[in-house]
C-alpha positions in Angstrom: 157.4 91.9 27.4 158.0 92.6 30.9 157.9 89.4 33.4 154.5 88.9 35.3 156.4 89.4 38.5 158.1 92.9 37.4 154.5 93.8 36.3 153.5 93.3 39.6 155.9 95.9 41.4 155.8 98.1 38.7 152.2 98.3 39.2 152.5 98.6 42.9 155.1 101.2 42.7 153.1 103.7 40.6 149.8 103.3 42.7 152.2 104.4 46.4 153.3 107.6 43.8 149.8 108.3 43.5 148.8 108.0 46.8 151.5 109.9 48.3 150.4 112.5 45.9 146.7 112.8 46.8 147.8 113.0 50.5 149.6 116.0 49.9 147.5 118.0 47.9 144.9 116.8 50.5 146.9 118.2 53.4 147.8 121.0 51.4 144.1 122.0 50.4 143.4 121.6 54.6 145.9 124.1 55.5 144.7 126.7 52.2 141.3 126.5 54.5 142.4 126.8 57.7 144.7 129.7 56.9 142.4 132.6 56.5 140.4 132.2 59.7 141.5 134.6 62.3 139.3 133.2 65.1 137.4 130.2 66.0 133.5 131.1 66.5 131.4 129.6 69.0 127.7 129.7 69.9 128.1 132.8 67.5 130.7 134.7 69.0 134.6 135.2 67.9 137.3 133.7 69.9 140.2 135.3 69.0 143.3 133.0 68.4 145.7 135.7 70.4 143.3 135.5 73.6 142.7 132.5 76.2 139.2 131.9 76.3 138.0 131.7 80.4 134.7 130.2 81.2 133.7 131.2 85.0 131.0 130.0 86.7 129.6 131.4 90.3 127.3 129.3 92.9 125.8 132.0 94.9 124.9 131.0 98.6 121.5 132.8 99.1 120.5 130.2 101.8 118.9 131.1 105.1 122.9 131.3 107.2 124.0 133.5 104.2 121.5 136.1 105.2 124.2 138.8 106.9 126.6 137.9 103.5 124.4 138.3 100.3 125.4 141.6 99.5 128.5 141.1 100.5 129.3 137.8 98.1 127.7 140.0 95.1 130.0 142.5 95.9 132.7 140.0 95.3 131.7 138.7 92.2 131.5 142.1 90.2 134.9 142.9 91.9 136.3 139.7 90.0 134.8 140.2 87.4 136.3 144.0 86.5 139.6 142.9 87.9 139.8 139.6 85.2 139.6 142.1 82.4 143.0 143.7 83.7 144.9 140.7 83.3 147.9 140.1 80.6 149.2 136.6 80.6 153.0 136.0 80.4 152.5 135.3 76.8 150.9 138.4 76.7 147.8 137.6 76.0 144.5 138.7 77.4 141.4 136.8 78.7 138.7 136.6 76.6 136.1 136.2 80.0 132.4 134.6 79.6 130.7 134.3 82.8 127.2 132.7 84.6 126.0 132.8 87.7 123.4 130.7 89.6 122.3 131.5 93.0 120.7 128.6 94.7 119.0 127.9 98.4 116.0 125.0 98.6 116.0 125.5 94.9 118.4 126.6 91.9 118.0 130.1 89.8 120.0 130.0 86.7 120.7 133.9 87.1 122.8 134.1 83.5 124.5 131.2 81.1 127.6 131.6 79.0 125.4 132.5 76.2 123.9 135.4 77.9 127.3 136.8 78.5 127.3 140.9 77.0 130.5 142.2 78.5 131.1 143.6 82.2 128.9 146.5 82.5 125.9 144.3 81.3 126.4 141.9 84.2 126.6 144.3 86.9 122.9 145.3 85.9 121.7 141.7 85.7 123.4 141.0 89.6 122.9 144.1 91.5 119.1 143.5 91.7 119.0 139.3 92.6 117.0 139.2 95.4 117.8 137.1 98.6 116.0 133.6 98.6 116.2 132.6 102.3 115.7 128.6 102.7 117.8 125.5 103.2 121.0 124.9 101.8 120.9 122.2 98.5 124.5 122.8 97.1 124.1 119.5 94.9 121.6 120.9 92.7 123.7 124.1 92.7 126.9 122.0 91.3 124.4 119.8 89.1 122.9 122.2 87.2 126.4 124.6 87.0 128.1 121.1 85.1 125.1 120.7 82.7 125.5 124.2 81.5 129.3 123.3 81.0 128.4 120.6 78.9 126.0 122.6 76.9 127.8 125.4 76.0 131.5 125.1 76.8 134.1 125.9 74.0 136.3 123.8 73.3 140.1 124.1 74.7 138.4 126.7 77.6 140.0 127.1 80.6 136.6 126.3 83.0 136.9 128.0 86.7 134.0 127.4 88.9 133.8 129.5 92.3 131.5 127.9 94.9 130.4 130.1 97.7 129.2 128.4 101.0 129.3 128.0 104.5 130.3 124.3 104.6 126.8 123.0 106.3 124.1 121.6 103.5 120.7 120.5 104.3 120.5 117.0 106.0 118.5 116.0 103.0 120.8 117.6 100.2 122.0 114.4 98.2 125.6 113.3 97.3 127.8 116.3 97.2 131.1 114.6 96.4 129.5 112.7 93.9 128.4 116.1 92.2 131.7 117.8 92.0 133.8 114.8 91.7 131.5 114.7 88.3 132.2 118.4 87.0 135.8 117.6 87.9 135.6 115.3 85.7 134.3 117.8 82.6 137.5 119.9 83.2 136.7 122.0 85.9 138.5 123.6 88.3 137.1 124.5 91.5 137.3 127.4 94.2 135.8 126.9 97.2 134.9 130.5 99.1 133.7 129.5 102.8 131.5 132.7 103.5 131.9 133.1 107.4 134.5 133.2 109.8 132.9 130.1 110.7 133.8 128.4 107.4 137.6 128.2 109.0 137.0 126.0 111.9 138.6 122.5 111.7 135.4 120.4 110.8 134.1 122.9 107.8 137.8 123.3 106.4 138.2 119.5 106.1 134.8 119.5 104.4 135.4 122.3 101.9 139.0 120.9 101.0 137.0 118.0 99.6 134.9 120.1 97.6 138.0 122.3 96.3 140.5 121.2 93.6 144.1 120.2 94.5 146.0 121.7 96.2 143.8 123.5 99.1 146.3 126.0 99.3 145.8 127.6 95.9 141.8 126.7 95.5 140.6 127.1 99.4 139.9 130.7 100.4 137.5 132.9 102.8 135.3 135.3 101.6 136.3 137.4 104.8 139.9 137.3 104.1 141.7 140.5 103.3 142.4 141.5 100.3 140.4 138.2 98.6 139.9 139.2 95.1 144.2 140.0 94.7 144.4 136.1 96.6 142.4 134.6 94.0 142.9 136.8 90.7 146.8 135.3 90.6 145.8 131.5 90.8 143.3 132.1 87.9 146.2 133.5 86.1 148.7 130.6 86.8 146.0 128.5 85.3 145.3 130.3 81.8 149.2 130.3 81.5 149.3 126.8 82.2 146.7 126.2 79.6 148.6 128.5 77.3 151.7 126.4 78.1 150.5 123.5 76.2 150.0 125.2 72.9 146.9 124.6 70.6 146.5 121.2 69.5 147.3 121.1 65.4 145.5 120.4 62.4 143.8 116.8 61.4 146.4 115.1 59.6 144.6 112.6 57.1 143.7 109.0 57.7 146.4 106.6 57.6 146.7 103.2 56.2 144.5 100.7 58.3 147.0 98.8 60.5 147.5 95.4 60.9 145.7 93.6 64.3 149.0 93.4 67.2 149.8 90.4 69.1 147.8 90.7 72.5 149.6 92.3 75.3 150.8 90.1 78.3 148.8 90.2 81.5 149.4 92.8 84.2 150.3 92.1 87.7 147.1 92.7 89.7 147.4 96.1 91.9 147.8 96.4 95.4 144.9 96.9 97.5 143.6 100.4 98.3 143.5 101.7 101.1 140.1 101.7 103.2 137.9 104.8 102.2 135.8 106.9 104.4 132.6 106.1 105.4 130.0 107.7 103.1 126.9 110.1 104.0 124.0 108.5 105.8 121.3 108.5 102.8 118.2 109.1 102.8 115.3 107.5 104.0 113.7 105.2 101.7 110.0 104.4 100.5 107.7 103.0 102.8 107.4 99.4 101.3 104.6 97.3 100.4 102.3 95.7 103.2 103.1 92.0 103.9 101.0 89.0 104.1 99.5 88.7 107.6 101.3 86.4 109.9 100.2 82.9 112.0 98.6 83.6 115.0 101.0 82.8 118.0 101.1 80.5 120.8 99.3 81.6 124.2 101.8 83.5 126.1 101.9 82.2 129.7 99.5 83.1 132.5 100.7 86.8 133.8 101.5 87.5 137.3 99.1 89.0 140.0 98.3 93.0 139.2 98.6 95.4 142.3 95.8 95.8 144.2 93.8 99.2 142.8 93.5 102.3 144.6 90.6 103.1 146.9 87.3 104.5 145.3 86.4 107.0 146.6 83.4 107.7 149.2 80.0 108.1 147.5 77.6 111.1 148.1 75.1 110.4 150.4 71.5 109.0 148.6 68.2 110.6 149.3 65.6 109.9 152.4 63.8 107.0 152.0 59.8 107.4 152.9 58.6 107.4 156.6 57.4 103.7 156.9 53.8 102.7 158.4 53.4 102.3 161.8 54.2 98.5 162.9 51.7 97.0 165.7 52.3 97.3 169.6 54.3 94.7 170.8 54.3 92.1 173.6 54.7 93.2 176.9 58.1 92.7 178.3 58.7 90.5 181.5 58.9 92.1 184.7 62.3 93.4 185.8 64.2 92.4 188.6 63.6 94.4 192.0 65.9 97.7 192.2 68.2 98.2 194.7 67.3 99.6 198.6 67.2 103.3 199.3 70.0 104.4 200.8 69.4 104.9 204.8 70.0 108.2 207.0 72.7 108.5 209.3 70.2 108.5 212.0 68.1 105.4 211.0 65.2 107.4 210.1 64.1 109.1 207.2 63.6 113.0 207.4 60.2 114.1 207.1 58.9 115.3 204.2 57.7 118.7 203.4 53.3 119.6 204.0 52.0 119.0 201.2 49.4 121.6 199.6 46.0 121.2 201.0 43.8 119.5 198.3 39.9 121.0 197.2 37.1 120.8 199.2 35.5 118.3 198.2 31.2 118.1 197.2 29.4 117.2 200.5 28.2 114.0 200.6 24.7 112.8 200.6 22.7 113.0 203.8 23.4 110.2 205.4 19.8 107.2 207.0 18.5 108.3 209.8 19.8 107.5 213.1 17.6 105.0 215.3 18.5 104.9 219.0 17.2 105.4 222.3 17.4 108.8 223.7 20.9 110.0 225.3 21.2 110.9 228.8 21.0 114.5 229.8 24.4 116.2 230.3 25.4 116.9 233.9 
């Protein structure tokens, strides 16, 4: 009989054999699996193992200041487009290219997913007739909508190139911007930034669309009116599918090791030095109207005001209508007499100058025969 204790590690011994065992057969069966499969499919369609799979994404400016530069930005995308299928990596690989496009202005039009993709020739028929929208510039929702179809249809180990056209001035109202791309940065994606004008390349927009473009400016900041843009920009999209390539394909799942035991905990950190101060962020926008207060306690009486100016003059009425003609009122008192006038002035001589003859007056009725005469008799005449 063998001692208890020898029993024990006996025991033990055989069961790590076993295990060892089923862990190879186990990793053996994975790799019989994994063997045969020539490419990994996604979405239904075959990724070949040989190829590097590139996801590219275009934000169309179709606002009202990209009016003179439409045409001229979908130009640009179909020229990308046939010059990416060109392109042999240094590994010699090719691209296996998916593509969408969104154009966007006041609103967003989802113009073509990753799952719409159908090869080159297909696209150009699907861009050449987007028709100009003409508003205000929202490049959030542009950016917003671009990372959700990422997230919803991304394969994985993609490289993911995103190329946003735009003449560095949004709407006043457009929301956080940074916030937007520093969140699709965050999925993986790199991003181009393609100022539309000559305008794009003054001091104040460049500083603005460095933010927006990934690091560094030099290899992700260009100008749609450069020369020679598409042979610029085909190169860097290059350097980052061999950079990708570079890293290799991550292995198969080994299997699940033996549950660890819990570690002592870790000492404490030093705490970090303070950051420095960050720039001051986009006024936002205007908020609610909020909800009517109570209504306050009347005030104390304000003291007595001081003396207005006198007013102006009114001005002179229109004259009113005659009155009536009153009755007659009654004859008055005679007045006292006046005071004697003054003496006529006298002649030089002392006398006054005759008047002229008056006219001589009408004869007048004769009278009535007058008594008769009693008297003596006259004496005869001698």
């Amino acid at each position: 009989m063998f001692p208890s204790s020898t029993l024990v590690l006996l025991v033990t011994a055989l069961t790590s054999v076993w295990a060892q065992e089923f862990y190879e057969e186990r990793k053996t069966n994975i790799k019989s699996r994994s063997k045969p499969l020539a490419a990994n499919i996604h979405n239904g369609q075959a990724i070949l193992d040989e190829d590097c799979s590139l996801e590219l994404s275009f934000l169309l400016d179709s606002s009202e200041s990209a009016k003179d530069n439409h045409e001229q930005e979908k130009q640009f995308i179909m020229n990308m487009v046939d010059r990416l299928q060109e392109v042999r990596l240094q590994t010699g690989r090719s691209l296996s290219l998916r593509v969408a496009l969104l154009q966007y202005s006041s609103h967003v039009i989802t113009e073509q997913t990753f799952r719409d993709w159908r090869g080159t020739e297909n696209f150009k028929t699907r861009i050449a007739p987007i028709i100009y929208i003409g508003h205000g510039t929202y490049t959030t929702y542009a950016i917003t909508n671009m990372t959700k179809i990422y997230l919803e249809e991304s394969s994985p180990g993609s490289i993911k190139v995103a190329m946003l056209f735009t003449d560095g001035i949004s709407h006043p109202r457009n929301p956080d911007i940074f916030s937007a791309v520093a969140d699709a940065k965050n999925q993986g994606i790199k991003f181009f930034t393609l100022g539309i004008t000559r305008a794009a390349n003054e001091p104040a927009n460049v500083a603005h669309l460095r933010l927006l473009a990934s690091s560094p400016a030099t290899r992700f900041l260009h100008n749609l009116q450069d020369k020679d843009i598409v042979e610029k920009i085909v190169p860097e999209i290059t350097n980052l599918a061999d950079e990708g390539g570079k890293k290799g394909r991550s292995g198969d799942d080994g299997a699940p090791g033996l549950r660890g035991q819990k570690g002592e905990a870790g000492l404490s950190g030093l705490p970090g030095r303070e950051g420095a101060e960050g720039k001051p962020g986009y006024k936002g926008e205007q908020g609610e109207r909020g909800e009517c207060g109570t209504p306050g306690i009347k005030g104390d009486r304000g003291p007595e005001g001081s003396v207005g100016a006198r007013g102006l003059r009114g001005l002179q009425g229109l004259p009113g209508p005659h009155g009536d003609i009153g009755p007659e009122g009654h004859q008055g008192k005679q007045g006292e007499r006046g005071p004697p006038g003054p003496s006529g002035i006298q002649g030089e001589t002392g006398i006054g100058l005759p008047g002229p003859k008056g006219d001589m007056g009408f004869q007048g009725r004769p009278g009535p025969p007058g008594p008769h005469g009693v008297g003596e008799p006259g004496l005869p005449v001698s």
